[in-house]
N, C-alpha and C positions, 0 to 999 in steps of 0.2 A: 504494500500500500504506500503511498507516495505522499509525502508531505504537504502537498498541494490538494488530495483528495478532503471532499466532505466528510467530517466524524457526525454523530449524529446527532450534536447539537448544530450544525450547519455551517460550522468554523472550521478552517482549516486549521493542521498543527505548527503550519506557518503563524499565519496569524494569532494566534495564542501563545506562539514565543516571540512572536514581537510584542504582542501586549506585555506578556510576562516581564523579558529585559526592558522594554519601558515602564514598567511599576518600579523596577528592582534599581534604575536608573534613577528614579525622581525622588524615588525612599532615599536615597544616598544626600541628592542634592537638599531636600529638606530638611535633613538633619545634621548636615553642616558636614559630612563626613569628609575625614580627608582619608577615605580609603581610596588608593590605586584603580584603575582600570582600566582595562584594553577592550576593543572591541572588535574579536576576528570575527569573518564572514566566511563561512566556506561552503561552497555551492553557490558561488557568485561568479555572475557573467564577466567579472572580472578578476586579474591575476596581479595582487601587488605585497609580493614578501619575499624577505631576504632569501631563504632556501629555494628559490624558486629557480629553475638550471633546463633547459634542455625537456620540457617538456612534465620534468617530476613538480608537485606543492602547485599545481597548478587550480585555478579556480578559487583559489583562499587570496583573500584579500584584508590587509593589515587596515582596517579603519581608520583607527586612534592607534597612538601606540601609549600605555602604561602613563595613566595623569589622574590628575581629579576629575570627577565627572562634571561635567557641563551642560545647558539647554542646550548649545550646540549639538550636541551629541543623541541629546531627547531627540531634537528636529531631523537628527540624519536618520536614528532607529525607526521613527513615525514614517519616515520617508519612502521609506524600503520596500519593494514592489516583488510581489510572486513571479511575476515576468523575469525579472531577474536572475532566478532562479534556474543553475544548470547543475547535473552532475557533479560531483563530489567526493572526496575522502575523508570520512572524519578524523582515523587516526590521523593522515598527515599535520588535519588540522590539531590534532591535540600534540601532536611534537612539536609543531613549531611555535605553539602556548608554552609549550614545557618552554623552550628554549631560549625566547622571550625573556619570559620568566626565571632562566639560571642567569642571563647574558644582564638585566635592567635591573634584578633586587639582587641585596646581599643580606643577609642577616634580617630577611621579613617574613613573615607569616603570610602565605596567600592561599587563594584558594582559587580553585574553576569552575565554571559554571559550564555546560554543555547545553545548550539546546536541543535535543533530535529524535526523533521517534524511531529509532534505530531500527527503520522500515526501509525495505527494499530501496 
């Protein structure tokens, strides 16, 4: 089943994780938070990260890299269109989160969020 299909409340599980990270976005910014975050896309029409070589990390796309969260950033998640949406690797996407993540913090506590219906 494909992320872009009807569940049977009428929503996709697209759109239910962008509602989601935009909740988890505005909860941050409301509360003053100065927690980190990054925001990768994978299964996006487009290809913009460092591991990216020759064809491999292809289709993940480095949004934001590792800051505080921002309404900018509310207005890019809002933004985000199904249409955009193409084929994918999660795991790649979740190495190159790791790596990110060894290469930008030192001595932090973080955590990951995944998005994905870990559906065909």
């Amino acid at each position: 089943k494909s992320s872009l299909q009807l569940d049977s409340d009428g929503k996709t599980f697209f759109e239910k994780s962008k509602l989601c990270v935009s909740m988890i976005t505005k909860r941050k910014i409301f509360a003053e938070s100065k927690d980190y975050l990054a925001l990768i896309l994978f299964g996006s029409c487009h290809t913009n990260n460092h591991l990216s070589y020759k064809g491999s990390y292809d289709n993940i796309e480095i949004v934001t890299s590792l800051g505080i969260v921002t309404w900018d950033l509310v207005k890019h998640i809002n933004s985000l269109s199904s249409a955009d949406i193409t084929p994918s690797n999660w795991l790649n996407t979740l190495a190159l989160a790791a790596d990110i993540l060894n290469k930008e913090t030192e001595y932090v506590h973080y955590s990951t969020v995944i998005a994905t219906s870990f559906r065909g």
